[in-house]
C-alpha positions in Angstrom: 0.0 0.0 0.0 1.5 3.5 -0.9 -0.5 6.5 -0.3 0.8 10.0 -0.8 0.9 11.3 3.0 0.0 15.1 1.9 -2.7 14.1 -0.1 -4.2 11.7 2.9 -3.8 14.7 5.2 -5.7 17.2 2.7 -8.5 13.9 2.6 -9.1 14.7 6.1 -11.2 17.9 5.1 -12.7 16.7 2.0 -14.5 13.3 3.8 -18.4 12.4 3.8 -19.6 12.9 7.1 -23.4 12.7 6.2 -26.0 12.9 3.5 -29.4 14.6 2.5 -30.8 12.6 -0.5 -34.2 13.6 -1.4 -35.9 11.6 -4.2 -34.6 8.2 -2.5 -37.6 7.6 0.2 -37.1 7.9 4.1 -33.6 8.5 5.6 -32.8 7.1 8.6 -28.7 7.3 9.5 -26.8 5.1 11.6 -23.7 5.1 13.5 -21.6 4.9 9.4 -24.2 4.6 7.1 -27.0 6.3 6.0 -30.2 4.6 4.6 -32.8 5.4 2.2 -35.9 3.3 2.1 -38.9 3.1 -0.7 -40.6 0.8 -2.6 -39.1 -2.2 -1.5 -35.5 -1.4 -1.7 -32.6 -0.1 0.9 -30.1 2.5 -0.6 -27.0 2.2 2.2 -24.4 5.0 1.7 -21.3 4.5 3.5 -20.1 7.3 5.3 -16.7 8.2 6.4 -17.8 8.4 9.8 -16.0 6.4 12.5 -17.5 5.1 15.9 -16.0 3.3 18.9 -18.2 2.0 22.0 -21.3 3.1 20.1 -20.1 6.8 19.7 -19.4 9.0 16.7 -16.4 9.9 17.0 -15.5 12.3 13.6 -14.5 10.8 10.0 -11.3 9.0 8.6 -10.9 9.9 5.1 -12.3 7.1 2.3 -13.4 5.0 5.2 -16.8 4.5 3.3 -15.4 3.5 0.6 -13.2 0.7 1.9 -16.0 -0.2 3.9 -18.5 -0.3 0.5 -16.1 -2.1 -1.5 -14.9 -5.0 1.3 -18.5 -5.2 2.2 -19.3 -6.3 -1.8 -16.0 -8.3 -2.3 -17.7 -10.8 0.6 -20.9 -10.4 -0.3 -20.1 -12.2 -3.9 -17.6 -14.4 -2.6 -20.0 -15.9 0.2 -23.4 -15.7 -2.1 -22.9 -19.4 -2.2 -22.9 -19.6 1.3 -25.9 -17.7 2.2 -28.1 -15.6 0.3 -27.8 -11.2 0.7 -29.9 -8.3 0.2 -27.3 -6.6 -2.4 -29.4 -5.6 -5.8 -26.5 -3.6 -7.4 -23.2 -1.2 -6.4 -23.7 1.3 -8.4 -21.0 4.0 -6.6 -17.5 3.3 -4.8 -20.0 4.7 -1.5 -23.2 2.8 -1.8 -25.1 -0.4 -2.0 -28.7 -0.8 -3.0 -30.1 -3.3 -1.8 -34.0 -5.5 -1.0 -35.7 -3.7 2.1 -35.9 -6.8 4.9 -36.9 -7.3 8.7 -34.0 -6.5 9.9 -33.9 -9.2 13.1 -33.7 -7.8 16.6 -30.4 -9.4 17.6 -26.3 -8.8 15.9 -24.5 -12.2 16.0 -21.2 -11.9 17.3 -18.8 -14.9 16.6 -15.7 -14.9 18.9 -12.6 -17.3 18.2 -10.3 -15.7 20.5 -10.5 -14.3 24.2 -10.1 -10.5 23.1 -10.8 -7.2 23.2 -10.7 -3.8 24.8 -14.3 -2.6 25.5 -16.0 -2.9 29.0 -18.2 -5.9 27.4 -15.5 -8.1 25.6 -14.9 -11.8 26.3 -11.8 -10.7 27.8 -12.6 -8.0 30.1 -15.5 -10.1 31.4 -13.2 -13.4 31.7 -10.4 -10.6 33.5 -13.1 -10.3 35.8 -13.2 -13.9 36.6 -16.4 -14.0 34.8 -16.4 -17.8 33.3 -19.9 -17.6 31.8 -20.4 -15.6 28.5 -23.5 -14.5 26.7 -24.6 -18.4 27.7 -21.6 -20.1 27.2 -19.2 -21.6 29.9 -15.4 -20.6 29.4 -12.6 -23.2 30.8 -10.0 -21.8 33.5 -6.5 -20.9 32.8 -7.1 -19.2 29.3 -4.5 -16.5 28.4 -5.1 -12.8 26.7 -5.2 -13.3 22.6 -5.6 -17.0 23.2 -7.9 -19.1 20.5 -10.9 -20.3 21.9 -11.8 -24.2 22.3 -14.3 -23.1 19.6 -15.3 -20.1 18.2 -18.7 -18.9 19.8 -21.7 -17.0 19.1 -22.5 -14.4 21.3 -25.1 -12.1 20.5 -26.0 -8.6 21.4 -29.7 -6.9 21.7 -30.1 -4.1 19.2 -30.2 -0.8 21.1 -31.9 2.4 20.3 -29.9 5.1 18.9 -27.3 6.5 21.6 -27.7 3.9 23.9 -24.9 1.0 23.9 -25.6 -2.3 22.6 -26.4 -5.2 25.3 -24.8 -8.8 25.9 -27.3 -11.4 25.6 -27.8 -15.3 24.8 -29.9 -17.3 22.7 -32.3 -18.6 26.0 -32.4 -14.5 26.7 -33.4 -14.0 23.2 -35.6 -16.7 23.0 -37.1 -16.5 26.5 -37.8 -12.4 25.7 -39.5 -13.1 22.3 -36.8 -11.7 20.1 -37.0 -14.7 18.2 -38.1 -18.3 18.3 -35.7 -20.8 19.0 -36.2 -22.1 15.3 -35.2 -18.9 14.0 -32.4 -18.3 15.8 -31.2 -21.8 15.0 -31.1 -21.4 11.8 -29.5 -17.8 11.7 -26.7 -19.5 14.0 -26.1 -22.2 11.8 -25.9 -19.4 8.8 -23.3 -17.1 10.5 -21.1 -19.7 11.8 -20.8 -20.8 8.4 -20.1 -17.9 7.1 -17.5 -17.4 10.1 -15.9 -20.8 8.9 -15.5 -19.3 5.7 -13.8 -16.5 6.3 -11.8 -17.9 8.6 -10.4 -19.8 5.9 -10.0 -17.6 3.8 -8.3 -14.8 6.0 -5.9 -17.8 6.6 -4.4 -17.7 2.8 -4.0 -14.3 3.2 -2.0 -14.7 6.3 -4.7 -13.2 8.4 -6.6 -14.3 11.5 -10.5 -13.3 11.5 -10.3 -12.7 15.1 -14.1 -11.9 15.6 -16.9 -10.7 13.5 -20.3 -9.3 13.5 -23.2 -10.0 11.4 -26.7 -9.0 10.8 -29.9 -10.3 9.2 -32.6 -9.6 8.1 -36.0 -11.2 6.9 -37.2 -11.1 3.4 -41.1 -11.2 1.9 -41.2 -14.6 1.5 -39.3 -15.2 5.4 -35.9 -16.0 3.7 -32.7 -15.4 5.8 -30.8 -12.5 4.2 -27.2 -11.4 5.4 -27.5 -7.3 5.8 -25.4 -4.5 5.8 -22.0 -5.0 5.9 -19.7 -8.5 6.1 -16.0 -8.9 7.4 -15.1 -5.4 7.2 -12.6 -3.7 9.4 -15.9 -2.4 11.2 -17.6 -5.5 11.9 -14.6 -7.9 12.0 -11.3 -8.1 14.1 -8.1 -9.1 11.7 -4.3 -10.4 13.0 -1.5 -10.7 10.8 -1.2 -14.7 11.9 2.5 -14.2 11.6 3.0 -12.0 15.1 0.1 -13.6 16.9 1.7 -16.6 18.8 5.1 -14.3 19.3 2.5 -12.0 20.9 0.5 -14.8 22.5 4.4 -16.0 24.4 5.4 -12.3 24.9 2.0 -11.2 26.5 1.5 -8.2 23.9 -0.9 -7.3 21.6 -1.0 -9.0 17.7 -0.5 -6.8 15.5 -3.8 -5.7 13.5 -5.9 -4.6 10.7 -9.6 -3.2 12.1 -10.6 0.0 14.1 -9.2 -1.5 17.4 -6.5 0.7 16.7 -8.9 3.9 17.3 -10.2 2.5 20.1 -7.1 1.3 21.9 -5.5 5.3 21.4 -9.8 6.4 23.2 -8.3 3.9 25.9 -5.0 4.8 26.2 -6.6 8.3 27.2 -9.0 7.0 29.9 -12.5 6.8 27.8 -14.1 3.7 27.5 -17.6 5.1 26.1 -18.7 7.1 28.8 -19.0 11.5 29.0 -17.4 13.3 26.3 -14.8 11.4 23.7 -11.3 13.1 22.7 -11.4 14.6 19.8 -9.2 12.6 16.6 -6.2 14.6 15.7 -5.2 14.3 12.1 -2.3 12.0 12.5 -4.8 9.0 14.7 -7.0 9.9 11.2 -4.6 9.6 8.9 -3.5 6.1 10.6 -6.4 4.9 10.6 -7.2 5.5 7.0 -4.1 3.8 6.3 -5.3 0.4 8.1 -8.2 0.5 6.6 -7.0 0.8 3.2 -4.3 -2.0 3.9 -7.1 -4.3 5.5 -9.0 -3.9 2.0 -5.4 -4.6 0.0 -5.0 -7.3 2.6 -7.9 -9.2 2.2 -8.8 -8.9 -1.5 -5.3 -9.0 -2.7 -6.6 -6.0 -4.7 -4.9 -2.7 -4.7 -7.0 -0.2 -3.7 -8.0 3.0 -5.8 -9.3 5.8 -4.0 -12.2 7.8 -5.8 -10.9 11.5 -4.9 -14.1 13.0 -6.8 -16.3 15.5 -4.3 -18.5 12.5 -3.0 -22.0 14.2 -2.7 -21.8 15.1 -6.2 -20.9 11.8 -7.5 -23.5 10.0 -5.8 -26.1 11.9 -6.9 -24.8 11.6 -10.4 -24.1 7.9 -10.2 -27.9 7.3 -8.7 -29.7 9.6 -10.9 -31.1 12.1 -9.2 -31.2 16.1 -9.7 -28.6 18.4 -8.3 -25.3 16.2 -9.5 
């Protein structure tokens, strides 16, 4: 990966940080992306906006795009796997896609005992915790270690600005979320998928770490995978070559996801809670450059930034008035 570090810096103020899209149906934005629904169909826009613990943070410069492009690379490559709501990618930003039930719950696979936020595998198991969203953990596990298995643990859905809540599948079951059928067959979907990427990550001397996914129901009550898949956003990458020096050394593998923002909101005593630091260029600019090298990484494809003003281009590349 070789990005020109001037023209990364000058990025910084030329990034998408929201969008107003009339002609495309209701808008309803989350944490990165903002959605338009009508008529049966989901236009997602990637934004370049960042979040950590369930908190905008600010914007890291083509972050939507990496996120976008990743996003479709595994949608294709896993279509055999299980079926997705993409239609068509018609700009390096956005995805339209079939308008679903989106299901209550985000399925969380874990293969390693990781992780920096207050509700990670490893900060509960620091705790001495040895039960996890359901599942029982073993005693004498280390920091980084691989998990006897790689578990689903899922989180409810929370509202907009609260956090997002641990949970398990008698939880879910027990508070109606979904039926225990359902959720069956969603698990046996994801961990598939997980599988898959696992495998793949390997050949390119990665380690998929963790992952999240969501789905979503269609018309006819077919399972789709939503939004985003094994993107440095929803999914926790090693280089597989420094994790077992870093397992012996008790230090941290080197990686490819936003874990890198949130260690530096760490570092500086915020875990989610009051008012976050703001992102200096620099922790911007570094950012941008792991997520650029995660895409490289992972596709084996270089990565081509599209420097055109990004409002403009969307609206030309989707039709509508004021391009």
């Amino acid at each position: 990966m070789s990005i020109d570090a001037d023209l990364l810096r000058a990025q910084c103020e030329r990034t998408l940080l929201r969008t107003d899209l009339p002609g495309l149906g209701r808008r309803i934005e989350g944490k990165v992306r903002d959605c338009y629904v009508q008529g049966g169909r989901r236009v997602l826009v990637a934004t370049d906006r960042v979040s950590a613990f369930d908190v905008v943070l600010g914007t890291i410069p083509w972050k939507g795009q990496v996120l976008n492009q990743l996003a479709a690379f595994w949608f294709e490559r896993s279509a055999g796997i299980a079926p997705n709501h993409v239609l068509s990618v018609p700009d390096p930003n956005v995805t339209v896609a079939r308008e679903c039930r989106i299901l209550p719950v985000e399925f969380v696979v874990r293969a390693y005992l990781s992780g920096a936020s207050p509700t990670s595998i490893w900060t509960a198991y620091a705790r001495g915790e040895r039960r996890y969203c359901g599942h029982a953990l073993p005693d004498g596990l280390h920091k980084h270690q691989r998990l006897p298995r790689p578990l689903l643990t899922p989180t409810s859905k929370a509202e907009p600005g609260r956090h997002d809540e641990l949970t398990s599948r008698e939880e879910v079951i027990a508070g109606g979320g979904l039926s225990a059928g359902l959720y069956d067959r969603a698990e046996r979907l994801v961990m598939e998928l997980f599988a898959e990427g696992t495998r793949f990550a390997e050949k390119q001397g990665l380690i998929l770490v963790d992952t999240k996914y969501e789905l979503g129901l269609d018309a006819r009550g077919e399972l789709l995978v939503v939004d985003e898949i094994h993107t440095p956003d929803s999914s926790r990458y090693w280089y597989r070559e420094s994790w077992e020096s870093a397992l012996a050394e008790g230090k941290d593998p080197k990686a490819l996801d936003k874990e890198y923002v949130r260690a530096w909101l760490v570092e500086r005593g915020w875990r989610g809670e009051g008012t976050p630091p703001a992102l200096p260029v620099e922790v911007r600019c570094e950012a941008a450059r792991r997520y650029v090298e995660t895409y490289e990484r992972v596709t084996g494809q270089r990565f081509v930034p599209d420097l055109e003003p990004p409002l403009a281009r969307i609206r030309r590349n989707l039709g509508l008035s004021g391009g």
